[in-house]
Backbone as CSV, one residue per row, in Angstrom:
resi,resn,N_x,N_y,N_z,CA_x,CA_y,CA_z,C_x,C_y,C_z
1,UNK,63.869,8.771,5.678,63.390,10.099,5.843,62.272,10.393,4.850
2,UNK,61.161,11.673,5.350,60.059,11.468,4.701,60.920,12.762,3.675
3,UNK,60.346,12.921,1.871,60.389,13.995,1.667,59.574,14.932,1.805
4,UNK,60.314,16.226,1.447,58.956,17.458,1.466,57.637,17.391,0.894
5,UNK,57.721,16.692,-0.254,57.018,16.620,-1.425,55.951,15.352,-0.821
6,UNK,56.226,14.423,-0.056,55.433,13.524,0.577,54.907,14.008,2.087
7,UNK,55.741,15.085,2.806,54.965,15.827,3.792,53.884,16.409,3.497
8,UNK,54.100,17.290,2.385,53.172,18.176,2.079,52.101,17.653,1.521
9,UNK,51.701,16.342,1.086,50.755,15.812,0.547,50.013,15.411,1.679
10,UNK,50.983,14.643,2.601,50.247,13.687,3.949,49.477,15.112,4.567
11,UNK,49.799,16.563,4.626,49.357,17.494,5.167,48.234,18.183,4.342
12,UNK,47.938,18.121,3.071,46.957,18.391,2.635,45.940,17.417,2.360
13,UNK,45.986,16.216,2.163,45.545,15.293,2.584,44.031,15.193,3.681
14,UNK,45.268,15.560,5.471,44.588,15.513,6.446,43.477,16.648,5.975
15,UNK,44.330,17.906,6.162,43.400,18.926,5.986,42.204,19.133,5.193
16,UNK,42.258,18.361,4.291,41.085,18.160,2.815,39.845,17.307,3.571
17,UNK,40.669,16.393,4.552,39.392,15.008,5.568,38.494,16.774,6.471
18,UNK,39.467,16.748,7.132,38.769,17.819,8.155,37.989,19.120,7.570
19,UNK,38.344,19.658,6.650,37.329,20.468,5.702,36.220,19.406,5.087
20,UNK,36.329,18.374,4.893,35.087,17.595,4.977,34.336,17.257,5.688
21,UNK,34.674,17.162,6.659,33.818,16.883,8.298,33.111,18.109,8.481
22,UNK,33.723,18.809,8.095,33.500,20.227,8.560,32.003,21.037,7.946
23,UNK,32.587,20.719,6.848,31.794,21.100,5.677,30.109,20.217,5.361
24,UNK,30.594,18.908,5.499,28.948,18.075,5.295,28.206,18.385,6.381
25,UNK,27.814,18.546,7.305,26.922,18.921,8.141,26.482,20.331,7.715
26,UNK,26.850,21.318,7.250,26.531,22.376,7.198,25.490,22.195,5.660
27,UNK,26.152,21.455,4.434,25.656,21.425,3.640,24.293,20.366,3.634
28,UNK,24.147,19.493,4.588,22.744,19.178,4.748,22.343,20.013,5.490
29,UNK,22.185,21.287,6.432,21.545,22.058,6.763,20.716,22.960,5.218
30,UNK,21.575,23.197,4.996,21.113,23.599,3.191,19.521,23.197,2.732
31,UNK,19.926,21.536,2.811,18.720,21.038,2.167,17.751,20.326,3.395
32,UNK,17.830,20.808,4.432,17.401,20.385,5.625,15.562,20.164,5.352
33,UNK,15.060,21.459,4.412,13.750,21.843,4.562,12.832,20.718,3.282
34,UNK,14.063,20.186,2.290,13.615,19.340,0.969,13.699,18.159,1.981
35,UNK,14.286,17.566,2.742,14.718,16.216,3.286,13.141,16.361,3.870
36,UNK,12.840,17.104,4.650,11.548,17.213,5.384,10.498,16.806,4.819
37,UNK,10.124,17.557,3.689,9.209,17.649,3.269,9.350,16.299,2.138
38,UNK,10.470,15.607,1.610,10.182,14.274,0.891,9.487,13.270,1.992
39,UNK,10.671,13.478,3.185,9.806,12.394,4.061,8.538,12.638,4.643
40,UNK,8.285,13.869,4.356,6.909,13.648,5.112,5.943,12.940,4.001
41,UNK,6.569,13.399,2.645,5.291,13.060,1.317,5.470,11.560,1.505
42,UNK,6.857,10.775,1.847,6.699,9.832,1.663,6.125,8.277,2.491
43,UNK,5.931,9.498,3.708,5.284,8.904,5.078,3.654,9.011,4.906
44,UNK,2.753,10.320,4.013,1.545,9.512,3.659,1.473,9.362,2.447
45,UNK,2.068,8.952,2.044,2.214,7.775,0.473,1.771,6.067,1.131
46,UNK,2.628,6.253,2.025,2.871,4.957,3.043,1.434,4.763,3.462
47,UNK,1.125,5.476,4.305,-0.261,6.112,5.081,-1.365,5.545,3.725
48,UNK,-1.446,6.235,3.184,-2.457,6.348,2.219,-2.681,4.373,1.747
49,UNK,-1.651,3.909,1.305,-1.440,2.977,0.874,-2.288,1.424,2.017
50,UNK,-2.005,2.231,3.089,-2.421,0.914,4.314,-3.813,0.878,4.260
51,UNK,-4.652,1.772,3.967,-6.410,2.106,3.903,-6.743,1.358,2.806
52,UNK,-7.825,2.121,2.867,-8.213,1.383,1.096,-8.982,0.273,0.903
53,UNK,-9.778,-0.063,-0.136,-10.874,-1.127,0.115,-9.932,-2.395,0.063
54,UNK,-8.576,-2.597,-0.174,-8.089,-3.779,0.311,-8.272,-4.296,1.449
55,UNK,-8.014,-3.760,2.330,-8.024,-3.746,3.499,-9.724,-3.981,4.336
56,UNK,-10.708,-3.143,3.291,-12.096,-2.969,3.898,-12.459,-4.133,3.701
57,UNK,-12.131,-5.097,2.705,-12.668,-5.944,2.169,-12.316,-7.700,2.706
58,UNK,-11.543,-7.444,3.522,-10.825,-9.201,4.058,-11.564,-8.839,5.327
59,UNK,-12.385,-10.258,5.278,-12.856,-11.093,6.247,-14.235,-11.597,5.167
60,UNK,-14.976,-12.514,6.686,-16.206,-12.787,5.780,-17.527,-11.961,5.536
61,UNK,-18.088,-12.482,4.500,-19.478,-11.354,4.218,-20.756,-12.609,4.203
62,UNK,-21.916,-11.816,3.839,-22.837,-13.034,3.523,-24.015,-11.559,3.389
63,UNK,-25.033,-12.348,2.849,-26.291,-11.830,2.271,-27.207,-11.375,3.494
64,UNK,-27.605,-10.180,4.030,-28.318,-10.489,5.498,-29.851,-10.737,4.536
65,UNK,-30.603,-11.172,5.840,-31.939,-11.687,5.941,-32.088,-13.805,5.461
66,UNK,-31.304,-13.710,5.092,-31.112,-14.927,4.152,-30.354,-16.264,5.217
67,UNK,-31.036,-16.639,5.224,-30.249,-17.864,6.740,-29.672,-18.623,5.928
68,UNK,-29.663,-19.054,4.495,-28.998,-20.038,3.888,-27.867,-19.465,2.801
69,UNK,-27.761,-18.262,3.351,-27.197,-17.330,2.342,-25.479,-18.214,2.595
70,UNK,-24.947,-17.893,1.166,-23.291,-18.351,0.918,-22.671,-17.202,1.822
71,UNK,-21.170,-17.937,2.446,-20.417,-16.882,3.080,-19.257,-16.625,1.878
72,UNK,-19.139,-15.453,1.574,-18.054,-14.732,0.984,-16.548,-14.626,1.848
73,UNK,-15.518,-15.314,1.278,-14.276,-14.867,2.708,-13.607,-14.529,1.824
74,UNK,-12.891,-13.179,1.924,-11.646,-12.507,1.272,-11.050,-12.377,1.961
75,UNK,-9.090,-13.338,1.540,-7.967,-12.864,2.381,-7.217,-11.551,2.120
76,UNK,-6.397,-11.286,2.628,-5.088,-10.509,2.605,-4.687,-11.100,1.160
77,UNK,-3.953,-11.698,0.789,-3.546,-12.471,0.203,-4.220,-12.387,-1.662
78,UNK,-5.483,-11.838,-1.583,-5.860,-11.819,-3.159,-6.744,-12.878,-3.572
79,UNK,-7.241,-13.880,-2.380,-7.778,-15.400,-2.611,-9.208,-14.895,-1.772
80,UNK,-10.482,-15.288,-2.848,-11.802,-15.461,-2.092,-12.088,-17.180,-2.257
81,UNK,-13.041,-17.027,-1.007,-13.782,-18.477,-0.993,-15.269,-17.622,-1.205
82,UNK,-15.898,-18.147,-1.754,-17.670,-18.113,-2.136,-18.013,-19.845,-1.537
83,UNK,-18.477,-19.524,-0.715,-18.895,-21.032,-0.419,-17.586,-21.910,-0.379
84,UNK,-18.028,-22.947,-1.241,-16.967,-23.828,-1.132,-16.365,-23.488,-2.687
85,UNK,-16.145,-22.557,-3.244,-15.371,-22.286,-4.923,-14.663,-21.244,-4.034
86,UNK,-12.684,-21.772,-4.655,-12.150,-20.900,-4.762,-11.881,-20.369,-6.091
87,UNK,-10.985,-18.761,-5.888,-10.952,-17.911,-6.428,-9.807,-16.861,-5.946
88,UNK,-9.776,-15.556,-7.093,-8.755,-14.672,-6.770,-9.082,-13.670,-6.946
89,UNK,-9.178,-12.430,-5.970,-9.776,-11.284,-6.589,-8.314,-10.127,-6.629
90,UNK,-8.456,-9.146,-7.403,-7.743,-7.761,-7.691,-8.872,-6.527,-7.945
91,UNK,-7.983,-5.141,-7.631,-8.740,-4.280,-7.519,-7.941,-3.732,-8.451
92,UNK,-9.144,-2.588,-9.413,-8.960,-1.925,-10.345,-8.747,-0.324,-9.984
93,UNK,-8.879,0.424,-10.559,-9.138,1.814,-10.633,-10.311,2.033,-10.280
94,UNK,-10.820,3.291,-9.739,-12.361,3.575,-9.423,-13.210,2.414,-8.605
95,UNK,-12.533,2.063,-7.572,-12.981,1.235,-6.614,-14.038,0.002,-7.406
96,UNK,-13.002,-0.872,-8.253,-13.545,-1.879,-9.139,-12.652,-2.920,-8.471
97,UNK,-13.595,-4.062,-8.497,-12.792,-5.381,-8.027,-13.187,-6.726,-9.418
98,UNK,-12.109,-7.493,-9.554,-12.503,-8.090,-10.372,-12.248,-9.548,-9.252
99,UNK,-13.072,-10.304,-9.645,-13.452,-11.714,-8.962,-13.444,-12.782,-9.968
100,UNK,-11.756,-13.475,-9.847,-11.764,-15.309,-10.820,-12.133,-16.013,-10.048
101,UNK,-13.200,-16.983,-10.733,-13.102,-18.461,-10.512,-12.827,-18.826,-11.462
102,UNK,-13.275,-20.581,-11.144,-13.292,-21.386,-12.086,-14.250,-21.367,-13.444
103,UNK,-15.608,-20.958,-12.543,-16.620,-20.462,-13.633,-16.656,-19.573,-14.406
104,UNK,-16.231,-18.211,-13.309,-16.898,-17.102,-14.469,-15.850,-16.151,-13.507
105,UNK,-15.418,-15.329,-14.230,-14.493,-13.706,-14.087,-15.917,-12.722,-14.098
106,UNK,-15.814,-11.889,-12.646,-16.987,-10.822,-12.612,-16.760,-9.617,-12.205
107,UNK,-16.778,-8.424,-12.575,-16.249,-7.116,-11.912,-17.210,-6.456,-11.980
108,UNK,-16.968,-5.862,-10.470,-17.383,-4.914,-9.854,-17.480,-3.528,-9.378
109,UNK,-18.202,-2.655,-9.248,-18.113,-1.534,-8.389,-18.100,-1.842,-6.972
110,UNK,-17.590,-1.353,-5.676,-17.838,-1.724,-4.881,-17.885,-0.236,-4.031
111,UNK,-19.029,-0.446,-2.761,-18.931,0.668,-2.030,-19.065,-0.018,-0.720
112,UNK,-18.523,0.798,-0.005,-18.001,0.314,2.023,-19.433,1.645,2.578
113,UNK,-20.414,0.801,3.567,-20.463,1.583,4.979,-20.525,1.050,5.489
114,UNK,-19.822,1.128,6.512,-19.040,0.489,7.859,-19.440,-1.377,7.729
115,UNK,-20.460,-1.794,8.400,-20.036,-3.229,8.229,-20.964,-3.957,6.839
116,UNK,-21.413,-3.033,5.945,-21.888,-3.338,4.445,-20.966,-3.134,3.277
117,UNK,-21.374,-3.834,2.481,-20.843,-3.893,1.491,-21.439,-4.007,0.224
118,UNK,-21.661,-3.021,-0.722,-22.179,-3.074,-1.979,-21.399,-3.544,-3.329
119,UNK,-21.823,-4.612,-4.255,-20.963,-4.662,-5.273,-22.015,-4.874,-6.373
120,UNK,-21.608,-3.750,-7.435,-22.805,-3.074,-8.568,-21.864,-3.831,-9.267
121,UNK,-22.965,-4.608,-10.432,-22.104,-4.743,-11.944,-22.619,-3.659,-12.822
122,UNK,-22.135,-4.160,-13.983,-22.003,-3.327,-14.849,-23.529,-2.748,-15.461
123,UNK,-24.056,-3.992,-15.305,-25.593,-3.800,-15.968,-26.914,-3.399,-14.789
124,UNK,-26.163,-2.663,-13.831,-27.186,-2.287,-12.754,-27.266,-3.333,-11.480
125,UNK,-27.383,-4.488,-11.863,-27.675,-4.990,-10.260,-26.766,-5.306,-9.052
126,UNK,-27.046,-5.546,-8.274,-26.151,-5.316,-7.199,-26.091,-6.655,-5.980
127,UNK,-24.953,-6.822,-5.237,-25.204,-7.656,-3.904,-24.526,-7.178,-3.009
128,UNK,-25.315,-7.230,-1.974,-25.239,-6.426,-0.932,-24.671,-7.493,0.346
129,UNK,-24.117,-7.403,1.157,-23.277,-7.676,2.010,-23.448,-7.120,3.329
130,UNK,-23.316,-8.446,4.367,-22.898,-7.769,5.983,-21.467,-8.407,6.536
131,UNK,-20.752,-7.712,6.716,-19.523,-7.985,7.713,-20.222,-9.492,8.473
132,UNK,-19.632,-10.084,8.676,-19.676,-11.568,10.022,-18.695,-11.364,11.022
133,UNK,-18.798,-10.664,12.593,-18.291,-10.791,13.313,-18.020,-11.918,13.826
């Protein structure tokens, strides 16, 4: 036989589950409007993140006018080819790229319109770039 003292537990028990069921849905209604608004911040965080001269910058480039000009190829990946020298590039703050080889470490400013590409050093001069479809 059950006692009282073990009824009354198995019965508050249940009742404590079902005031919980009861109860959590209502209390994320509460914060219904914060849930929203994190995911939305955190959907263009996301957004924001996929753009960007990473992205502007993989495929190949080359010097226009110049028929013997070197092809520049930047992957996904963080790896340029200049010709036949590889290398690794990273991007800085203020749309700066820095470019290793074997020879020489070189950073840049860089600016995007549409299939050009500008990269200023530090001391003024610049190389200029066309997309290679």
């Amino acid at each position: 036989m059950i006692s009282k003292r073990g009824l009354n537990y198995a019965f508050h028990r249940l009742c404590s589950r079902k005031r919980i069921l009861i109860v959590m849905p209502f209390s994320f209604l509460r914060y219904k409007a914060r849930l929203a608004i994190s995911a939305v911040a955190v959907l263009l965080c996301a957004m924001t993140g996929c753009g960007g001269p990473s992205h502007d910058i993989v495929g190949k480039w080359h010097t226009p006018g110049n028929a013997n000009a070197i092809v520049w190829e930047f992957s996904e990946n963080g790896s340029v080819l200049i010709g036949n020298t590889r290398g690794r590039y990273s991007f800085g703050d203020n749309n700066r790229i820095k470019i290793e080889t074997p020879f020489a470490t070189s950073v840049y400013q860089m600016e995007f319109a549409g299939d050009r590409m500008i990269l200023r050093e530090v001391n003024g001069s610049k190389l200029e770039f066309t997309r290679i479809r």
